[in-house]
PQR file of N, CA, C, O and H, with PARSE charges and radii, in Angstrom:
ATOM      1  N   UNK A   1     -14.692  -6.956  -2.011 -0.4000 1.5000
ATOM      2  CA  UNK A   1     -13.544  -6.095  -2.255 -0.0000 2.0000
ATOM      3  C   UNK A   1     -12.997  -6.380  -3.659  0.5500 1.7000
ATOM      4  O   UNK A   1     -12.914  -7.493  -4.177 -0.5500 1.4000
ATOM      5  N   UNK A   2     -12.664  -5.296  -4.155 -0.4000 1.5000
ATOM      6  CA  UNK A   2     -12.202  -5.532  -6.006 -0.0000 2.0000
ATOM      7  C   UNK A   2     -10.799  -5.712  -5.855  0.5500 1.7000
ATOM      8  O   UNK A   2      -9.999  -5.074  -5.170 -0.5500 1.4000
ATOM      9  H   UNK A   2     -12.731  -4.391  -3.734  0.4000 1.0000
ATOM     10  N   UNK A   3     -10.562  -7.108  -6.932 -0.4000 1.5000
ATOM     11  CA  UNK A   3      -9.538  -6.953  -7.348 -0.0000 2.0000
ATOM     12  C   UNK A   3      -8.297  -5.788  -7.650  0.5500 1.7000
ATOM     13  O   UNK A   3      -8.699  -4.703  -8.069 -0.5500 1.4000
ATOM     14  H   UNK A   3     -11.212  -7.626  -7.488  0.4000 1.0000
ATOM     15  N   UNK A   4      -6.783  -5.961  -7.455 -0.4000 1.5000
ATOM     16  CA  UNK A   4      -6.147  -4.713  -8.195 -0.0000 2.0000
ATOM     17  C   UNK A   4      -5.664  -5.370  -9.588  0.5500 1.7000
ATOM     18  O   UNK A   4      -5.345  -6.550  -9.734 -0.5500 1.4000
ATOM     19  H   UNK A   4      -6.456  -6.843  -7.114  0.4000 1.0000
ATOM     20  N   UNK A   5      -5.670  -4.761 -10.195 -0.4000 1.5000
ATOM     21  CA  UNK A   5      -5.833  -5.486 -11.770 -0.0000 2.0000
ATOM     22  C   UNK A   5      -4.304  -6.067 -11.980  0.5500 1.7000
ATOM     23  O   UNK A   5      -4.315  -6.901 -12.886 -0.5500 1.4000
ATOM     24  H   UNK A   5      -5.929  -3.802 -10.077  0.4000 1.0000
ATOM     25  N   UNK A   6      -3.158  -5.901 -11.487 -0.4000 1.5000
ATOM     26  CA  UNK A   6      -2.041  -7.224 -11.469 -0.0000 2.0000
ATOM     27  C   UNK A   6      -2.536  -8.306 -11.028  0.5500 1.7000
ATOM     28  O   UNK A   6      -1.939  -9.318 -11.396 -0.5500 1.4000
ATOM     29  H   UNK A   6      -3.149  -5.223 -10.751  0.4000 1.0000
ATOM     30  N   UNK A   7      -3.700  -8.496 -10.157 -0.4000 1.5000
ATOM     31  CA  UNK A   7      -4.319  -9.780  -9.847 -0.0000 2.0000
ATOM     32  C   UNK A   7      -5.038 -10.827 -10.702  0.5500 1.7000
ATOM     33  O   UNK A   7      -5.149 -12.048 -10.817 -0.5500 1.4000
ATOM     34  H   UNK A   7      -4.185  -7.674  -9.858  0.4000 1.0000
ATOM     35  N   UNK A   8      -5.581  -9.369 -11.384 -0.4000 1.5000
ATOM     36  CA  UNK A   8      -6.728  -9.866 -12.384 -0.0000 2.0000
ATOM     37  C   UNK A   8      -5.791 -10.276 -13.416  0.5500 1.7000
ATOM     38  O   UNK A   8      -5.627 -11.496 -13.445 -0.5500 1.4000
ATOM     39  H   UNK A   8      -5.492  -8.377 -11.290  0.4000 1.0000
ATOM     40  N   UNK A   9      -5.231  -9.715 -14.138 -0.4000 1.5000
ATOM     41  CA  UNK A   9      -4.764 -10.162 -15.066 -0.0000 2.0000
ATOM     42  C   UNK A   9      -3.501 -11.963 -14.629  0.5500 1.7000
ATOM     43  O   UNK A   9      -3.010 -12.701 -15.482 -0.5500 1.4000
ATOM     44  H   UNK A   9      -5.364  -8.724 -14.115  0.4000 1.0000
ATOM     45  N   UNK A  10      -3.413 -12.051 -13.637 -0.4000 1.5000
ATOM     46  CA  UNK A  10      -2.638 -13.525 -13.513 -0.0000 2.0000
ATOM     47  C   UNK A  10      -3.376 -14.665 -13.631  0.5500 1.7000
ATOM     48  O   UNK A  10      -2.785 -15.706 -13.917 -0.5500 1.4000
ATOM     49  H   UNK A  10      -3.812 -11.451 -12.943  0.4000 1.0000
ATOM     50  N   UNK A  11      -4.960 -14.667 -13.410 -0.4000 1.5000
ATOM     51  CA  UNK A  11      -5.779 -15.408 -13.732 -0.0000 2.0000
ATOM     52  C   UNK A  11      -7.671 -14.329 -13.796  0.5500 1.7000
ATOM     53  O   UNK A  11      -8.547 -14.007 -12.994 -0.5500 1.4000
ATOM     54  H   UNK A  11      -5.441 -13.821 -13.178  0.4000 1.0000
ATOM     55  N   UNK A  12      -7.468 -14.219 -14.853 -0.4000 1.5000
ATOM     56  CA  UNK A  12      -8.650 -13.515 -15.471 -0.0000 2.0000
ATOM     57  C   UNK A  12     -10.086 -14.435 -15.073  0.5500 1.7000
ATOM     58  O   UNK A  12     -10.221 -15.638 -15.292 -0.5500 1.4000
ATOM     59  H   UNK A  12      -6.757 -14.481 -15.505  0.4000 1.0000
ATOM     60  N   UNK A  13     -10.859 -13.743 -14.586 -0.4000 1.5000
ATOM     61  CA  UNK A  13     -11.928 -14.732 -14.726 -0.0000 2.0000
ATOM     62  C   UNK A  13     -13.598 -13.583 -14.976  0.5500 1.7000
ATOM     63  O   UNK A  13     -14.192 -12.750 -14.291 -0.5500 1.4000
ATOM     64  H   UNK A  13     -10.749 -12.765 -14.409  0.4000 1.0000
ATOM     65  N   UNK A  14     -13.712 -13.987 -15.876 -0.4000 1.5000
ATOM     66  CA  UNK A  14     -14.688 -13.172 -16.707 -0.0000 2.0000
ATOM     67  C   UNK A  14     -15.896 -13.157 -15.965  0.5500 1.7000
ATOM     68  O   UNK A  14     -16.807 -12.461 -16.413 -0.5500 1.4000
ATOM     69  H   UNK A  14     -13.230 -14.664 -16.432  0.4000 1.0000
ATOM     70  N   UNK A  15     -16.112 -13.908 -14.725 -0.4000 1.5000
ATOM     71  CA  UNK A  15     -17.843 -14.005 -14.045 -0.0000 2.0000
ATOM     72  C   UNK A  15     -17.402 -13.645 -12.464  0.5500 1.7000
ATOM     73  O   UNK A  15     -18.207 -13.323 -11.591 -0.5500 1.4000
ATOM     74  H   UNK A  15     -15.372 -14.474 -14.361  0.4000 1.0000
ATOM     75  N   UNK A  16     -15.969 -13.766 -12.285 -0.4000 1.5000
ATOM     76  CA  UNK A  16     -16.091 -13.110 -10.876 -0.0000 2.0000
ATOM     77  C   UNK A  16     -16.102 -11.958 -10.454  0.5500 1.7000
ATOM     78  O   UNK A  16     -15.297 -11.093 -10.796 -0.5500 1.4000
ATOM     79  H   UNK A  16     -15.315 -14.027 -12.994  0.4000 1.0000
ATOM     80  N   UNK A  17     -17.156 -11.790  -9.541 -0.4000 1.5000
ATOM     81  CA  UNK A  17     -17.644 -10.326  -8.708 -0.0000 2.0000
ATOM     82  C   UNK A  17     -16.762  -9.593  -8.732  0.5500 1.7000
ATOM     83  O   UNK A  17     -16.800  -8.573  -9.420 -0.5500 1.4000
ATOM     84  H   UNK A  17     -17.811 -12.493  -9.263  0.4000 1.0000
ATOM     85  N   UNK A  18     -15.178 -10.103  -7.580 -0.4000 1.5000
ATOM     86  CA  UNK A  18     -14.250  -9.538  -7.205 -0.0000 2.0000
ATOM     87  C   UNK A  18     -13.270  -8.607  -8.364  0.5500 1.7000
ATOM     88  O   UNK A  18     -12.515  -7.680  -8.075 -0.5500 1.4000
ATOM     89  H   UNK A  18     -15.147 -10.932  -7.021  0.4000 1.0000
ATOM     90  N   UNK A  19     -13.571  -9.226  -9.871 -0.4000 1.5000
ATOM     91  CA  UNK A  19     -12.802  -8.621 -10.912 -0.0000 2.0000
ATOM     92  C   UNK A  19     -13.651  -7.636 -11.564  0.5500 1.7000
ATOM     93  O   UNK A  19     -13.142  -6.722 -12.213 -0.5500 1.4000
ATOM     94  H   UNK A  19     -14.185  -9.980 -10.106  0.4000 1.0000
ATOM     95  N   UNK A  20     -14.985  -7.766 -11.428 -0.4000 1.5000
ATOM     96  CA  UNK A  20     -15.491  -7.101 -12.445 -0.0000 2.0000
ATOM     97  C   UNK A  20     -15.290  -5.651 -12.200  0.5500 1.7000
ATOM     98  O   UNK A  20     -15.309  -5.090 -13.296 -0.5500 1.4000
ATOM     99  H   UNK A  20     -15.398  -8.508 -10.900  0.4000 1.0000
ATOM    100  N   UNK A  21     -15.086  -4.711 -11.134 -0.4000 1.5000
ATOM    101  CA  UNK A  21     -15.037  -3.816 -10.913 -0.0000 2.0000
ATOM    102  C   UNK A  21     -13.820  -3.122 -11.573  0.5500 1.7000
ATOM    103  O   UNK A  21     -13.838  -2.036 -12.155 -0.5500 1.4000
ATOM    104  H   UNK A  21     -15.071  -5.167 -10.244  0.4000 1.0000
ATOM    105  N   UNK A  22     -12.969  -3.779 -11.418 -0.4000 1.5000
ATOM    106  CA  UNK A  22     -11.169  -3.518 -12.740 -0.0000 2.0000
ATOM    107  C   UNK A  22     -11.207  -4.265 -13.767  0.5500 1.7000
ATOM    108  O   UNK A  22     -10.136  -4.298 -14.374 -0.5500 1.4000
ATOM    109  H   UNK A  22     -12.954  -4.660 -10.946  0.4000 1.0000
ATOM    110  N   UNK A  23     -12.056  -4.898 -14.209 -0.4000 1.5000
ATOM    111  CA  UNK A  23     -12.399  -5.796 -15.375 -0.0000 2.0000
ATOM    112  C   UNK A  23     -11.482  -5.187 -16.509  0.5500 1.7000
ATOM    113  O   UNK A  23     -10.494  -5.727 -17.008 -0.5500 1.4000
ATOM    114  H   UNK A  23     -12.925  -4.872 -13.716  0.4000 1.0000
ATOM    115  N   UNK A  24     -12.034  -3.906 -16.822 -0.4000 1.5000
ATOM    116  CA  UNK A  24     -12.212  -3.080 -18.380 -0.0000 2.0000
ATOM    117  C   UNK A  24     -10.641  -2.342 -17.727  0.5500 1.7000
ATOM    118  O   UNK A  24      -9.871  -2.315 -18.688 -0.5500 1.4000
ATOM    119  H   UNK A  24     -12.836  -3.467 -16.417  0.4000 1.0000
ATOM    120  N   UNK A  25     -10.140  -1.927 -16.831 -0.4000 1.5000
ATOM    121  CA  UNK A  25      -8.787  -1.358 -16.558 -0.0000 2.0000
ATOM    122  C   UNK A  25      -7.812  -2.875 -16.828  0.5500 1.7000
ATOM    123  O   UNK A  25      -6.802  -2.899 -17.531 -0.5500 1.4000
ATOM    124  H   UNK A  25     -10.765  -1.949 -16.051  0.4000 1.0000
ATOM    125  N   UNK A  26      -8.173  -3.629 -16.368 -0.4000 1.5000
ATOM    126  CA  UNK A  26      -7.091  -5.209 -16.529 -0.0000 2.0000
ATOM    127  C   UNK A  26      -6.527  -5.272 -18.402  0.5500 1.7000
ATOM    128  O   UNK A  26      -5.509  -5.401 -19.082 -0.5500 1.4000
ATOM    129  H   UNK A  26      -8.993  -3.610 -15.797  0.4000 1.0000
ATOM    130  N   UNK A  27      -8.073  -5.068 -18.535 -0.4000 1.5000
ATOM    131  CA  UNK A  27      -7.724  -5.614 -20.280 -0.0000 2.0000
ATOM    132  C   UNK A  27      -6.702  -4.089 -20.702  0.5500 1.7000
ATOM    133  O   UNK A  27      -5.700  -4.041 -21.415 -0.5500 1.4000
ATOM    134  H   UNK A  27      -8.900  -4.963 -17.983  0.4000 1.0000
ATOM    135  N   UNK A  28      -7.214  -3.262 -20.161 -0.4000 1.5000
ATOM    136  CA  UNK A  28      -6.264  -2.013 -20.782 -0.0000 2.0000
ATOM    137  C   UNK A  28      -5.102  -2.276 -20.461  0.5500 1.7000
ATOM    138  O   UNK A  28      -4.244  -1.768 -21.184 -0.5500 1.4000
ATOM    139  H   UNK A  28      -8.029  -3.300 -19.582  0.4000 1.0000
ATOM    140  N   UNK A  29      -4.801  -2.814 -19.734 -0.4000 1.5000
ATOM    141  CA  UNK A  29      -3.524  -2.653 -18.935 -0.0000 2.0000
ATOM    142  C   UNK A  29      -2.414  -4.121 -19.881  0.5500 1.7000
ATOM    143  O   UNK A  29      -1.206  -4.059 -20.111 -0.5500 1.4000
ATOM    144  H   UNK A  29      -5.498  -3.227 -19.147  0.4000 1.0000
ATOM    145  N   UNK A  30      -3.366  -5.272 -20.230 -0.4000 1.5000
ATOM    146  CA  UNK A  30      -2.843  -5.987 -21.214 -0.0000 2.0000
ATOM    147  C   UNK A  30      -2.784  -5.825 -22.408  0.5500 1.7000
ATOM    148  O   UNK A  30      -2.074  -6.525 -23.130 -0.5500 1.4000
ATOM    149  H   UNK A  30      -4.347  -5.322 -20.042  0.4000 1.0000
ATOM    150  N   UNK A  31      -3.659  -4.694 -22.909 -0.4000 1.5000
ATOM    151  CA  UNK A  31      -3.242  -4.282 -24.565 -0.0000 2.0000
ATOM    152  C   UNK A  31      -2.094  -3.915 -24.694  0.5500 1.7000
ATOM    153  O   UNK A  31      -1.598  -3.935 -25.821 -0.5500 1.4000
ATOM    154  H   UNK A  31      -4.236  -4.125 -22.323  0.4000 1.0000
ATOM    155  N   UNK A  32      -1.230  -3.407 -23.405 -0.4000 1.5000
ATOM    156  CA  UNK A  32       0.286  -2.618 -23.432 -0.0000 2.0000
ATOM    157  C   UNK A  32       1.219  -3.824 -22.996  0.5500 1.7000
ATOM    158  O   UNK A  32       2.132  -4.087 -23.779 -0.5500 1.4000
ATOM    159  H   UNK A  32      -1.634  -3.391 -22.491  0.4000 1.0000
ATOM    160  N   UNK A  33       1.069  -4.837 -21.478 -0.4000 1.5000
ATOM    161  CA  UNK A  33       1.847  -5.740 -21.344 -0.0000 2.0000
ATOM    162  C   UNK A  33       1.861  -6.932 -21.615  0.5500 1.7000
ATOM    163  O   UNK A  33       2.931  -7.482 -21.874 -0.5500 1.4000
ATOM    164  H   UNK A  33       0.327  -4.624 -20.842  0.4000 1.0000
ATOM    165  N   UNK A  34       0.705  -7.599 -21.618 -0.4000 1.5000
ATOM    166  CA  UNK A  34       0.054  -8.568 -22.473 -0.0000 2.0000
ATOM    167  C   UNK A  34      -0.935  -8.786 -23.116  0.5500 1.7000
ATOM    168  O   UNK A  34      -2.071  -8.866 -22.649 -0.5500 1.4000
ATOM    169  H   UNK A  34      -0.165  -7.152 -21.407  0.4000 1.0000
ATOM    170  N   UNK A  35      -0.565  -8.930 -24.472 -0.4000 1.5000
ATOM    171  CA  UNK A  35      -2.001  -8.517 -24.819 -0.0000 2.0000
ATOM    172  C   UNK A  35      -3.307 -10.108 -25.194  0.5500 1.7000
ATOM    173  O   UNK A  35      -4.403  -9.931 -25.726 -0.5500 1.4000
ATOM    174  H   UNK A  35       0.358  -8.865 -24.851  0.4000 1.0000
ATOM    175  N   UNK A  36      -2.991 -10.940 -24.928 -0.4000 1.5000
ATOM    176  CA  UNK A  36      -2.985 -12.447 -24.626 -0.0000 2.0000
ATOM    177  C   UNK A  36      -2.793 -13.512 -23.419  0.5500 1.7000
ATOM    178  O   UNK A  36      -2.178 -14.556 -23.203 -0.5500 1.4000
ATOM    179  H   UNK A  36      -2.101 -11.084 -24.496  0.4000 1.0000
ATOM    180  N   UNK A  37      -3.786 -12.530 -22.686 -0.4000 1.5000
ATOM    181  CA  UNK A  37      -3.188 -13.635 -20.930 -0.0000 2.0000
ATOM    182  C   UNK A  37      -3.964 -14.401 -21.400  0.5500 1.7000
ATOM    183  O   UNK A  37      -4.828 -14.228 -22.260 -0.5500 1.4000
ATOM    184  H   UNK A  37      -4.286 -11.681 -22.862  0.4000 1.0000
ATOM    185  N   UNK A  38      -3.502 -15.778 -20.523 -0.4000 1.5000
ATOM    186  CA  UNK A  38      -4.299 -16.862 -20.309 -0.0000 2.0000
ATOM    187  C   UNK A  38      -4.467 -17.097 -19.021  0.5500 1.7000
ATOM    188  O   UNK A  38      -3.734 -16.817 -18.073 -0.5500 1.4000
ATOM    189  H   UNK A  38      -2.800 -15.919 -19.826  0.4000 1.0000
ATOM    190  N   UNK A  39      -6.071 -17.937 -19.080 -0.4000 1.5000
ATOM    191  CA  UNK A  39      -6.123 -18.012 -17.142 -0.0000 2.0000
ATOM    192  C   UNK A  39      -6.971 -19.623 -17.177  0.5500 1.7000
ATOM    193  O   UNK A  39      -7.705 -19.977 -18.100 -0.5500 1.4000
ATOM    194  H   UNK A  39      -6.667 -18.164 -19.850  0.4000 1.0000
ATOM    195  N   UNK A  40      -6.752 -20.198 -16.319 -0.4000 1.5000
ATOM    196  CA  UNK A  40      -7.312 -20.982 -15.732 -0.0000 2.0000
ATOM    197  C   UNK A  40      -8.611 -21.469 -15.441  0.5500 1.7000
ATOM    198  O   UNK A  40      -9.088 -22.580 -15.209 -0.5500 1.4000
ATOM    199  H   UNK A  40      -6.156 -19.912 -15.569  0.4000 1.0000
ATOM    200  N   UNK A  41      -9.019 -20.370 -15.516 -0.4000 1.5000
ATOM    201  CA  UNK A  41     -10.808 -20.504 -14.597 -0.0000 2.0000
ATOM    202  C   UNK A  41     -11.407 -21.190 -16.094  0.5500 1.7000
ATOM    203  O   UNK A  41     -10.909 -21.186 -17.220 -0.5500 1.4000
ATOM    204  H   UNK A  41      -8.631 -19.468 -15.704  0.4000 1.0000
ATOM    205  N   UNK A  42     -12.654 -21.755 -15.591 -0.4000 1.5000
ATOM    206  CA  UNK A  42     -13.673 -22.209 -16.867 -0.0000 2.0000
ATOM    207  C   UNK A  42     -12.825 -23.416 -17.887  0.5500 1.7000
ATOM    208  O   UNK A  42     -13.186 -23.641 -19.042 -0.5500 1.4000
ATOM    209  H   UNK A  42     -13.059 -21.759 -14.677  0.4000 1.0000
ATOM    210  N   UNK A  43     -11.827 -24.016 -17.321 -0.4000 1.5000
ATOM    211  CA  UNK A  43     -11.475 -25.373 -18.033 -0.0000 2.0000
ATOM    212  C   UNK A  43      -9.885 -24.523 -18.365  0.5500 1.7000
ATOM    213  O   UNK A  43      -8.889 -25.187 -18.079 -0.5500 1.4000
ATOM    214  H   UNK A  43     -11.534 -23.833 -16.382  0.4000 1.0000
ATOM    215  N   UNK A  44      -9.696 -23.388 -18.830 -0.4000 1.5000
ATOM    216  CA  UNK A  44      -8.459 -22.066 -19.569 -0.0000 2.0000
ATOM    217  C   UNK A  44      -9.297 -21.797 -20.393  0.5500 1.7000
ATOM    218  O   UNK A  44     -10.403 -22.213 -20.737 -0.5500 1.4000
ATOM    219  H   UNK A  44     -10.506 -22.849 -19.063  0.4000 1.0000
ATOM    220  N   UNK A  45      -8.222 -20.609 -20.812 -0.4000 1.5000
ATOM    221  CA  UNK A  45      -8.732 -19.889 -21.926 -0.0000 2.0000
ATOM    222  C   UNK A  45      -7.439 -19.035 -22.235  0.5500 1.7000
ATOM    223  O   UNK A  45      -6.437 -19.304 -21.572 -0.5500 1.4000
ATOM    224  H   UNK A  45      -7.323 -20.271 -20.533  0.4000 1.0000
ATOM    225  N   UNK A  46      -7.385 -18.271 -22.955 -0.4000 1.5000
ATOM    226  CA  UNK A  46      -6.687 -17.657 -23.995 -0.0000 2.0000
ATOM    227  C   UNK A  46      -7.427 -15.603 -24.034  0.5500 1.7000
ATOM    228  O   UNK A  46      -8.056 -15.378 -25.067 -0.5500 1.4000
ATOM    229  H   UNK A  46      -8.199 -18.053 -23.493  0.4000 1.0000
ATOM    230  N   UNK A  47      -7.356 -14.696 -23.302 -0.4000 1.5000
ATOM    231  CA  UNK A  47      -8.466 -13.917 -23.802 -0.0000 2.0000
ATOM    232  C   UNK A  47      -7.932 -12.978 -24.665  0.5500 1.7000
ATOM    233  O   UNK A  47      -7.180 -12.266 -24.000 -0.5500 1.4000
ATOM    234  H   UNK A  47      -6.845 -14.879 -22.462  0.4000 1.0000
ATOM    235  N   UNK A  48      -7.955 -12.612 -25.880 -0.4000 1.5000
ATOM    236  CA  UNK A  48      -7.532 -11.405 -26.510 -0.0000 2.0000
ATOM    237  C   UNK A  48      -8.131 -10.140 -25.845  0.5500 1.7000
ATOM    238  O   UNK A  48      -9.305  -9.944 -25.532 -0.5500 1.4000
ATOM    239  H   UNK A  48      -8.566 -13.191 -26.420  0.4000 1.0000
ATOM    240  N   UNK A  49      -6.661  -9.025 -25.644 -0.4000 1.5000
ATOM    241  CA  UNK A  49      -7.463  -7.534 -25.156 -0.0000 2.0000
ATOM    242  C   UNK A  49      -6.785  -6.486 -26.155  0.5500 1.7000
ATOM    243  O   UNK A  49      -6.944  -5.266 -26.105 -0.5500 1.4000
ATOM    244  H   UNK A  49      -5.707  -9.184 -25.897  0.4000 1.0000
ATOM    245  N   UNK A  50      -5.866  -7.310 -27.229 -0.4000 1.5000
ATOM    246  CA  UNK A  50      -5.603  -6.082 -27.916 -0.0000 2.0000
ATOM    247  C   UNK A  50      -5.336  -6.545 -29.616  0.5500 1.7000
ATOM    248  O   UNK A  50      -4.774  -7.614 -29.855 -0.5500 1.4000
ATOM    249  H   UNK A  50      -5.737  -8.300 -27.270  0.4000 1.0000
ATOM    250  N   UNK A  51      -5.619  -5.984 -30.304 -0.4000 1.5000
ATOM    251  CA  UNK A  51      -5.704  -6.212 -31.736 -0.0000 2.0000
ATOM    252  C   UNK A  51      -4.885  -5.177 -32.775  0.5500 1.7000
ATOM    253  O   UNK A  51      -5.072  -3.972 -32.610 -0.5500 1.4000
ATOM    254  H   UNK A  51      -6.075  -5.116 -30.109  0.4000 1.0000
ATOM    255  N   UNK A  52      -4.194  -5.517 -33.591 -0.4000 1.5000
ATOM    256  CA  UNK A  52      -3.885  -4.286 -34.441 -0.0000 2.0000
ATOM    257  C   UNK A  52      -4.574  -4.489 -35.679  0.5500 1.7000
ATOM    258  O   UNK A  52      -4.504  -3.644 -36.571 -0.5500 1.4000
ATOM    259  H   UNK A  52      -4.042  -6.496 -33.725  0.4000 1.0000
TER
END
């Protein structure tokens, strides 16, 4: 079952199944509210989804 992308984006994790399906809607959705989540999975990370 896929993620809903307020999920995804509280801890992003770039290799799980459950996200990949809202993957590319999550990051859209942080170019407008965050555009710099950070998550946990894989030690953290930092992911950029929006650039000017």
């Amino acid at each position: 079952m896929a993620k809903p992308v307020e999920e995804i984006l509280a801890n992003v994790d770039l290799y799980a199944e459950d996200q990949s399906e809202n993957l590319l809607a999550a990051a859209a959705a942080a170019r407008t509210t965050c555009p710099v989540p950070h998550t946990e999975e894989d030690g953290g990370y930092h992911l950029l989804a929006g650039c000017r």
